[in-house]
C-alpha positions as CSV (number, residue, x, y, z in Angstrom):
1,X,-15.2,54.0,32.7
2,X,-16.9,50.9,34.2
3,X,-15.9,51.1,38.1
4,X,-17.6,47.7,39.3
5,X,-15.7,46.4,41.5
6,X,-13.1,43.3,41.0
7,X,-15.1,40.8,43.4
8,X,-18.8,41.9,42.0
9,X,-17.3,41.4,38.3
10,X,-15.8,38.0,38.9
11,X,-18.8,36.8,40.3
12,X,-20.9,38.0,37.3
13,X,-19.3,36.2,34.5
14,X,-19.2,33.1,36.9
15,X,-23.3,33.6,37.0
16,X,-23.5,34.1,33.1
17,X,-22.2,31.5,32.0
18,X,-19.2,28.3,31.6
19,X,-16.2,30.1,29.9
20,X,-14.2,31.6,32.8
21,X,-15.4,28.9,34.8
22,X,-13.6,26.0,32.7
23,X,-10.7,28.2,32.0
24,X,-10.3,28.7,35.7
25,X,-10.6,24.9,36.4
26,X,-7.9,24.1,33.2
27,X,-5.4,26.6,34.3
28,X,-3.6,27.8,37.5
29,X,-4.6,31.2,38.6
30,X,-2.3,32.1,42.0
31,X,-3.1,35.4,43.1
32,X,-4.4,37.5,39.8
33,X,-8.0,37.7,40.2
34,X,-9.4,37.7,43.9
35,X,-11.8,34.8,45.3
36,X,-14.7,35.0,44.0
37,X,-18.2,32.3,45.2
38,X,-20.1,31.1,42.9
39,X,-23.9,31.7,42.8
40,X,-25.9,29.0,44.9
41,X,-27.7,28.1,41.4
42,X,-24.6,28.0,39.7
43,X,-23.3,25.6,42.5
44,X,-26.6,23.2,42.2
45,X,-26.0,22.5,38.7
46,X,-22.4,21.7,39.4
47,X,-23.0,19.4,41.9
48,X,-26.0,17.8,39.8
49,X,-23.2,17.5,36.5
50,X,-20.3,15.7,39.3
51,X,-23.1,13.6,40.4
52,X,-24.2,12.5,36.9
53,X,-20.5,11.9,36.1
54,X,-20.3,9.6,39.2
55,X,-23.2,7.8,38.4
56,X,-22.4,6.9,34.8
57,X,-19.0,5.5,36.2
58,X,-20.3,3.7,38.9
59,X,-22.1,1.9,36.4
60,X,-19.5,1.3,34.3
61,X,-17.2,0.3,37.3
62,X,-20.0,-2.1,38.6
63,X,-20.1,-3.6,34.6
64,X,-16.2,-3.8,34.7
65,X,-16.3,-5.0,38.1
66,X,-19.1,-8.0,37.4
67,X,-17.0,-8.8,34.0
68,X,-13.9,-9.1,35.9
69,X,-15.3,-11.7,38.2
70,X,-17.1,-14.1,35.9
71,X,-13.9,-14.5,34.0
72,X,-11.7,-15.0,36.8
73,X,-14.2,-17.7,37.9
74,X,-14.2,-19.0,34.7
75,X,-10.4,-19.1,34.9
76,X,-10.3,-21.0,38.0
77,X,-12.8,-23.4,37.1
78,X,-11.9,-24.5,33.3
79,X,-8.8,-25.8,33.9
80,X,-10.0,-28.0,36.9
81,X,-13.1,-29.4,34.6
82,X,-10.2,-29.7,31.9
83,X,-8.1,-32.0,33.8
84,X,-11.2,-34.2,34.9
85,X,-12.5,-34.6,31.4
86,X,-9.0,-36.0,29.8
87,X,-8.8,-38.3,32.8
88,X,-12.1,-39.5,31.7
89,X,-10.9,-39.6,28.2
90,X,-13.3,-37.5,26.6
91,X,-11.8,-35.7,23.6
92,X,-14.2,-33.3,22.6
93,X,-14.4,-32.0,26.2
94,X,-11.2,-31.6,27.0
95,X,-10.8,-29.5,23.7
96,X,-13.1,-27.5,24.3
97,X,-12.3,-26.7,27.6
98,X,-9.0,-26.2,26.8
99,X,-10.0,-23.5,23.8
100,X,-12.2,-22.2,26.4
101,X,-9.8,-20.9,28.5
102,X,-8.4,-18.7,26.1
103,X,-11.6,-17.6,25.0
104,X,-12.4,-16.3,27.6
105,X,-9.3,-14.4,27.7
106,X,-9.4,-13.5,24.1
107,X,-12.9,-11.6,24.0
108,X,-12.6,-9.4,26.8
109,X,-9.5,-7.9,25.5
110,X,-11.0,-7.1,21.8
111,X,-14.7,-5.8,23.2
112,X,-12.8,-4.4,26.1
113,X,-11.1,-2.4,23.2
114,X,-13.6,-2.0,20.9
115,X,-15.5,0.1,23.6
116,X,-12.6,2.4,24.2
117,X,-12.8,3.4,20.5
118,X,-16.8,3.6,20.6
119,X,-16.6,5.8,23.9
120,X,-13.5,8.0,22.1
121,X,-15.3,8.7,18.2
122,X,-13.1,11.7,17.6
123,X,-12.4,10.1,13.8
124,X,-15.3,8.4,12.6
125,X,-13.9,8.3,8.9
126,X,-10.8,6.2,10.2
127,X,-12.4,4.4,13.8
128,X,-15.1,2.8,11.9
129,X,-13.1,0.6,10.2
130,X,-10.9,0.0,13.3
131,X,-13.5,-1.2,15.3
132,X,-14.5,-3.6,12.1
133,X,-10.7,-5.1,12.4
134,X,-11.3,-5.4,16.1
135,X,-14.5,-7.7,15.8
136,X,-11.9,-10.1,13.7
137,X,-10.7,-11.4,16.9
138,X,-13.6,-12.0,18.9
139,X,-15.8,-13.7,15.7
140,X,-13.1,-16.1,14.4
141,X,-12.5,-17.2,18.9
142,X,-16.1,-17.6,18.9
143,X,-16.5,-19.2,16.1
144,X,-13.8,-21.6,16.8
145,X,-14.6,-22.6,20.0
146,X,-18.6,-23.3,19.1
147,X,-17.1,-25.1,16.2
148,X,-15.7,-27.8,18.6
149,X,-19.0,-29.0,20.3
150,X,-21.8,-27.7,17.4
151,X,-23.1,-30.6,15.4
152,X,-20.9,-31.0,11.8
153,X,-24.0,-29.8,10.1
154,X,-24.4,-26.1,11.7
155,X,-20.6,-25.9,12.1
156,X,-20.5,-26.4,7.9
157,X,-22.4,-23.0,7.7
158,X,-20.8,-21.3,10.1
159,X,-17.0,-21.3,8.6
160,X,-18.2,-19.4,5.0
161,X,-19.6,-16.7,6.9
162,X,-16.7,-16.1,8.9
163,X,-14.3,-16.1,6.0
164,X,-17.3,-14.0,4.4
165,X,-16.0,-11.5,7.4
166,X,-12.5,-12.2,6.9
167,X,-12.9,-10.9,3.1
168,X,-14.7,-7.9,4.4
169,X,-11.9,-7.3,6.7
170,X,-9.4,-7.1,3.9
171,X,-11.8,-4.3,2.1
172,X,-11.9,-2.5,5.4
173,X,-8.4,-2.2,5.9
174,X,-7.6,-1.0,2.2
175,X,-10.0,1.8,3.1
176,X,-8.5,2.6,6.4
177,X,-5.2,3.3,4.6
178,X,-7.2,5.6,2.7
179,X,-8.9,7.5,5.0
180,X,-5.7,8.0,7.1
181,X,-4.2,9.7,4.3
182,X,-7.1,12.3,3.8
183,X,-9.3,10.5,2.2
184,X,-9.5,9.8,-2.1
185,X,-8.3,13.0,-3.3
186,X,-5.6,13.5,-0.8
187,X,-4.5,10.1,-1.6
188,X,-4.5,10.3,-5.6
189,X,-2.5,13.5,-5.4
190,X,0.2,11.7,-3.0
191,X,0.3,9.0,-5.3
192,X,0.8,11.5,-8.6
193,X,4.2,12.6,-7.4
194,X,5.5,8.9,-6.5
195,X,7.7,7.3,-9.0
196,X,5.9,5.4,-12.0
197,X,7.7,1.7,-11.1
198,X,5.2,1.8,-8.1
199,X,2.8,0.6,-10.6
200,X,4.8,-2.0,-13.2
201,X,3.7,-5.4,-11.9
202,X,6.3,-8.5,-11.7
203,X,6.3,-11.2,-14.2
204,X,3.9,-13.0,-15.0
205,X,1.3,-10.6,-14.0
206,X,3.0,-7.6,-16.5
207,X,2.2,-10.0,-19.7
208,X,-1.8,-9.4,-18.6
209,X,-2.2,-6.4,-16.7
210,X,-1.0,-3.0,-17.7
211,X,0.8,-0.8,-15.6
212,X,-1.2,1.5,-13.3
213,X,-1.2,5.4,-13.5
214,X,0.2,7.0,-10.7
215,X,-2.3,8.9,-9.0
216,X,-6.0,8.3,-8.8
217,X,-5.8,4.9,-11.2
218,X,-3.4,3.4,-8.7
219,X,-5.6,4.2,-6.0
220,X,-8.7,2.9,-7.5
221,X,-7.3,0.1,-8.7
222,X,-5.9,-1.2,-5.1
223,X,-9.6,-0.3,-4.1
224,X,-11.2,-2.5,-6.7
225,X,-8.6,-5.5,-5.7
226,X,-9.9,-4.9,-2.2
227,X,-13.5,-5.1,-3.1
228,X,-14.0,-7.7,-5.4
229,X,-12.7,-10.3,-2.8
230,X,-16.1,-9.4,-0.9
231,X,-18.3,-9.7,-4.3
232,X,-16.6,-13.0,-5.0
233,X,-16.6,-14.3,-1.7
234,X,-20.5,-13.3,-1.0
235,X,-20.9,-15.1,-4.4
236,X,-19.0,-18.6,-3.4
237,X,-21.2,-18.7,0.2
238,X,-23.9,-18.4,-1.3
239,X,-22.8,-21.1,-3.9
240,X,-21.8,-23.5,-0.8
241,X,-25.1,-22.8,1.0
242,X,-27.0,-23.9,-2.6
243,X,-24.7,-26.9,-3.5
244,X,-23.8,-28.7,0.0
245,X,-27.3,-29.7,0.4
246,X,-27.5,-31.3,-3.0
247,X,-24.4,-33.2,-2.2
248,X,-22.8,-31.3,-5.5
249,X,-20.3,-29.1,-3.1
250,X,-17.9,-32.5,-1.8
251,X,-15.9,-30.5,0.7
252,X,-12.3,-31.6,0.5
253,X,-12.3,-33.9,-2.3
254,X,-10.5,-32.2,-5.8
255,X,-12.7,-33.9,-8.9
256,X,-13.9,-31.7,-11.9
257,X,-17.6,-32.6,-10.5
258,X,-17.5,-31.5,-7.4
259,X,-18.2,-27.8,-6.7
260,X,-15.6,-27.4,-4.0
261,X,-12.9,-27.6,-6.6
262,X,-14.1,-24.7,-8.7
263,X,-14.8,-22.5,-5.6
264,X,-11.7,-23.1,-3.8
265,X,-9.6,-22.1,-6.9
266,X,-11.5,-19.3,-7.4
267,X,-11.6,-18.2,-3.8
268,X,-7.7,-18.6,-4.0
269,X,-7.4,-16.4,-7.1
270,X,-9.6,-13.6,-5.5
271,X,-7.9,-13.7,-2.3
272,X,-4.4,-13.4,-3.6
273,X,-4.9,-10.5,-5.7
274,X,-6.8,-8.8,-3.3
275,X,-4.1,-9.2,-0.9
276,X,-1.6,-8.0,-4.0
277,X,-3.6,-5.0,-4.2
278,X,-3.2,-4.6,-0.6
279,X,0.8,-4.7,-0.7
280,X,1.0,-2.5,-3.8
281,X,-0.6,0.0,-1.9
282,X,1.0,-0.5,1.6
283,X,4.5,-0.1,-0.1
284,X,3.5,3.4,-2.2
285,X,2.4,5.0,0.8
286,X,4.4,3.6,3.7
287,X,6.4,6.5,4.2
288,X,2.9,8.8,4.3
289,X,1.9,6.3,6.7
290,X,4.9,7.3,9.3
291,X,5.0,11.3,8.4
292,X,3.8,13.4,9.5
293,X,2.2,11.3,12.0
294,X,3.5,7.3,12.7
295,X,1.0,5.0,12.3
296,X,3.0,1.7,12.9
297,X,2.0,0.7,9.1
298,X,3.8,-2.5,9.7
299,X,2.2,-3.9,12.9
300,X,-1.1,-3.1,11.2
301,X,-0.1,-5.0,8.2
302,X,1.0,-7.7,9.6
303,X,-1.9,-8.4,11.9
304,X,-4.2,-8.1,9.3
305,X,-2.1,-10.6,7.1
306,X,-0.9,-12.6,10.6
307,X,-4.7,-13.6,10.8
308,X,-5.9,-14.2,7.6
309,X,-2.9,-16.6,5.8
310,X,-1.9,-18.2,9.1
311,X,-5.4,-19.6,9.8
312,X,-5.4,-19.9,6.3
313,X,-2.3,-22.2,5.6
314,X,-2.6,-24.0,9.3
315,X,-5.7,-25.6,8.3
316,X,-4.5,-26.7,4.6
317,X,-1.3,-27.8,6.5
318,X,-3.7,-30.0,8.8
319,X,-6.1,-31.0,6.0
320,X,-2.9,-32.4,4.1
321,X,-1.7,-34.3,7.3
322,X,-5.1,-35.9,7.9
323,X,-5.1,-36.8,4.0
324,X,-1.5,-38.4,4.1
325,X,-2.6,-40.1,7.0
326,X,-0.4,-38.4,9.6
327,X,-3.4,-37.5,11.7
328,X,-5.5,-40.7,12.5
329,X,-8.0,-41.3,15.0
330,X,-8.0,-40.1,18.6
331,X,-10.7,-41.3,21.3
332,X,-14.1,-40.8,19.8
333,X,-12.7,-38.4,17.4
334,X,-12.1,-39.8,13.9
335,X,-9.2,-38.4,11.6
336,X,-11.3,-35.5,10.2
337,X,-13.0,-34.6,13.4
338,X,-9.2,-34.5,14.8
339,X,-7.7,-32.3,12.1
340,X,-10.6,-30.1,12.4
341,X,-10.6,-29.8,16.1
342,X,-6.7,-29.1,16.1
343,X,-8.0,-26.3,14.1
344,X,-10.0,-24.6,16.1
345,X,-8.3,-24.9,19.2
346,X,-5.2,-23.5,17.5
347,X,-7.4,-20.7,16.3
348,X,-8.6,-19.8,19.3
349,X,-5.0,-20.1,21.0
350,X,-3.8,-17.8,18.1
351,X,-6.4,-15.2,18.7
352,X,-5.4,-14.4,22.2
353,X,-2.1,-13.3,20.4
354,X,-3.1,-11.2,17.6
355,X,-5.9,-9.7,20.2
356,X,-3.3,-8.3,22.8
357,X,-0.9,-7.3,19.4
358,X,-4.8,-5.4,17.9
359,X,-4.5,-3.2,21.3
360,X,-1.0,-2.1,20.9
361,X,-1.5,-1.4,16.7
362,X,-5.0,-0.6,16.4
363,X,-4.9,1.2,20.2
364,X,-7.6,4.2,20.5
365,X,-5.3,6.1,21.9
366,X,-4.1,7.6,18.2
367,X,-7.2,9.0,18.0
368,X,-7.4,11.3,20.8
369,X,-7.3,14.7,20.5
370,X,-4.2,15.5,22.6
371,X,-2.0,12.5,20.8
372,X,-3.0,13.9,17.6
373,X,-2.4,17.6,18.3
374,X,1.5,16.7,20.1
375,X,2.2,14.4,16.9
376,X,1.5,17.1,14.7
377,X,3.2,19.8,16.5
378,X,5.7,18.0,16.2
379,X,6.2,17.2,12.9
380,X,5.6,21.0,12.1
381,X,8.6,21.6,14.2
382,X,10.5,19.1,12.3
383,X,8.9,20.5,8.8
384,X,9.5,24.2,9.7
385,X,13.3,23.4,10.6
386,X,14.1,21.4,7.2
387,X,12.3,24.6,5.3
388,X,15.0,26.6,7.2
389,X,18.0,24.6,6.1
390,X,16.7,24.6,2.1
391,X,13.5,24.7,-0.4
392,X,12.7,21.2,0.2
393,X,8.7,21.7,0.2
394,X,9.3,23.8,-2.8
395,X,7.0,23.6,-5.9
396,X,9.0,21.2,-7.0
397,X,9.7,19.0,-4.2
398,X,8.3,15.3,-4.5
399,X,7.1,14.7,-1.2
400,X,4.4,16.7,0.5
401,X,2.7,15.9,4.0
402,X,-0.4,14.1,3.1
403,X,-3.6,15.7,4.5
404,X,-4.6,14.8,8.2
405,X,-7.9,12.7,8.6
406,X,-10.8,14.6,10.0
407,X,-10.6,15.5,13.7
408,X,-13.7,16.1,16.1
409,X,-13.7,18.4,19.1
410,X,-16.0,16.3,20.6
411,X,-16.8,12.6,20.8
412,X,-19.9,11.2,18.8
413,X,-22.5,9.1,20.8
414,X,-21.6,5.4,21.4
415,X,-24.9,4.8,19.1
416,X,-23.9,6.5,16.1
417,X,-20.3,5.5,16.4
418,X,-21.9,1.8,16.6
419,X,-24.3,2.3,13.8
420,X,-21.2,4.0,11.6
421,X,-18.8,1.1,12.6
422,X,-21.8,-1.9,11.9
423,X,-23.2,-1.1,8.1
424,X,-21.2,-0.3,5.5
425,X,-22.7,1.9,3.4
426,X,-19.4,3.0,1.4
427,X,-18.9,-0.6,0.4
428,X,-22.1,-0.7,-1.3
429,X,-21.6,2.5,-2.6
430,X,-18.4,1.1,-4.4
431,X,-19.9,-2.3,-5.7
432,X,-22.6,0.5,-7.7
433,X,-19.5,2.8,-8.7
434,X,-17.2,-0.6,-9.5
435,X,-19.2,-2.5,-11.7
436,X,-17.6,-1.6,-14.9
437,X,-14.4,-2.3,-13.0
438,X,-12.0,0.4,-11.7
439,X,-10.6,1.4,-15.2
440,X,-14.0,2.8,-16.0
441,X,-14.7,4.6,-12.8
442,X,-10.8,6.1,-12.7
443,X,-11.8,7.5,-16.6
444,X,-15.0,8.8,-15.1
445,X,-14.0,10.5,-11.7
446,X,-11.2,12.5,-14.4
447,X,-13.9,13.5,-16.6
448,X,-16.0,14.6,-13.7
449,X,-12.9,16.7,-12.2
450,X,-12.0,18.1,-15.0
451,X,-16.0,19.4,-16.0
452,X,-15.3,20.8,-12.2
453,X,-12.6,22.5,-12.7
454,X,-13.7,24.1,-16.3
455,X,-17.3,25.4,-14.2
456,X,-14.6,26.7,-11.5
457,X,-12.9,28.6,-14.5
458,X,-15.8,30.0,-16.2
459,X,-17.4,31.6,-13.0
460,X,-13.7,33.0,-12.0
């Protein structure tokens, strides 16, 4: 029997290693083990790891700190340049000013998010395409706002490649959905026990489009409606960029030779269905979505569809006004300049909106390990109690908790959870395994289960 005594022991495992050490620190020990010093080595690299920690925040606090007072500054001085320029009468400036101001509001809220999610990368499967939502905000403010004083020219190329984002935005979130419910697999058997009207379309869409499988067609299906948005809309920017310099593109004018006719109606078609897609799939699965953990589907959904059709129909509102002549000219603005610039400076108005909504429904804080682990617990609770009262997670039940998204006990590094978030490898991935359309790739993920599943058999 070992007969070391209690002091000499407790000092021992606090020389060997970090175990008793942490647990000590985590919990509350009053009287149960005696005092015990730590070795002066031990004590060295403690202090060393507290200093470290301080130095990384006084960095970020000094960062925070210097951010904090370049936009107060701002603050204070915009509106005072504002108010000169429109006494001067200048238009443009005072526009710009104006969007300004909330600009500079607007950005440091999203990146200000955006780095709380890179900084806490517990989920990279689901966080990657938040922080993809997130850069929405900040692109279409600073777009908007260099829109106002860029030359017509570089402002012309600039709007296709923000809607180019906007489309990829669309695809992102239809994956998101995804990944929250555990990914493909997970999803397709969620969908399997839903009722088959989730996939009858309304009129006039039924007399052209069969009725989806429940189950891993469904799901492909809403993922193909997602994607092809991005293939058609990479195809129209690239159109615009060919045809606007030959003068063949006539932006705003609807003729069977110009090219803007073509690619607006097809842009339209694109968009709507991938935004059908996007529905279809949002109302099958809302009820995953809030069990067992709540993911406020609906404020998601609507931001996502807040930002894309109400910059979408404000600007063909405008363009109609300026064409019935409601909007004329204003200062050195002429009637297009003004129903352009109203625009933008609505944009950039709006966006300070859906960016304080993005940090309440697209908030890191789901993602932490603690949040998780009590929303879970939770819903155990509430999914031990039902199976108390009766078999209702039987065999033959119809609902079953969909599968949790992955979890990491530690953070990844802000550089991989940037270089994860920026290229999206899964998207091209998909254009390869789409391009026979999703039909084709729902017959040929079967056949591939089922040749799995028969190899499973065989070696059992």
């Amino acid at each position: 029997m070992d007969t070391t005594p209690p002091d000499q022991l407790v000092s021992r495992l606090l020389d060997d290693g970090d175990l008793l050490d942490q647990t000590m620190d985590s919990f509350a020990v009053g009287g149960d083990l005696p005092n015990a010093v730590p070795s002066p080595e031990r004590s060295m690299s403690s202090k060393e790891r507290k200093k470290g920690r301080l130095k990384c925040l006084s960095v970020q606090n000094i960062i925070y700190l210097t951010a904090a007072v370049v936009c107060l500054s701002l603050l204070g001085v915009i509106p005072w340049l504002a108010v000169r320029s429109a006494r001067r009468g200048s238009v443009g400036w005072t526009a710009f000013l104006i969007a300004g101001f909330f600009v500079v509001l607007t950005v440091p809220l999203s990146v200000h998010e955006i780095i709380l999610h890179l900084t806490n990368w517990f989920m990279p499967d689901v966080q990657k395409y938040v922080v993809r939502i997130l850069w929405m905000v900040p692109i279409y403010s600073l777009q908007s706002w260099a829109s106002l004083k860029l030359p017509s020219d570089v402002t012309a190329y600039l709007d296709p490649f923000r809607d180019l984002y906007e489309a990829f935005v669309i695809e992102g979130f239809v994956y998101y959905l995804i990944e929250l419910l555990g990914g493909e697999q997970s999803l397709a058997d969620t969908l399997r026990r839903k009722e088959a009207h989730y996939g009858d379309h309304p009129w006039p869409l039924n007399q052209c489009v069969h009725r989806w499988a429940m189950g891993e067609e469904f799901m492909l299906q809403c993922k193909f409606g997602a994607l092809q948005f991005v293939v058609v809309k990479t195809a129209t920017t690239v159109m615009y960029v060919l045809l606007r310099p030959l003068g063949l593109y006539s932006e705003g004018v609807f003729d069977l030779k110009s090219g803007f006719t073509y690619v607006t109606l097809l842009l339209n078609a694109s968009m709507g269905w991938a935004m059908y897609c996007l529905v279809k799939l949002f109302f099958a699965t809302k009820e995953e979505l809030r069990s067992p953990k709540n993911w406020r589907p609906v404020g998601k959904f609507l931001c996502i569809k807040g930002v894309v059709f109400f910059t979408f129909w404000q600007g063909f509102v405008l363009f109609i006004l300026r064409n019935s002549g409601v909007i004329g000219r204003i200062g050195e603005w002429d009637a297009h300049n003004v129903a352009n610039g109203l625009q933008d400076m609505l944009v950039c108005i709006e966006m300070l909106l859906f960016a304080i909504a993005h940090r309440f429904t697209f908030t890191h804080k789901d993602y932490l390990p603690d949040v998780m682990f009590q929303d879970l617990s939770v819903c155990s609770d509430q999914i031990e109690t039902a199976g108390s009262d009766g078999d209702q997670f039987d065999d033959d039940s119809g609902y079953r908790p969909p599968t949790s998204p992955q979890r990491l006990a530690q953070p990844l590094s802000v550089s991989r959870a940037l270089w994860s978030s920026t290229v999206p490898k899964e998207t091209i991935r998909d254009i390869a395994r789409f391009k026979y359309g999703a039909q084709y790739a729902a017959k040929q993920s079967s056949s591939e289960e089922m040749e799995c599943n028969l190899a499973t058999a065989e070696s059992v």
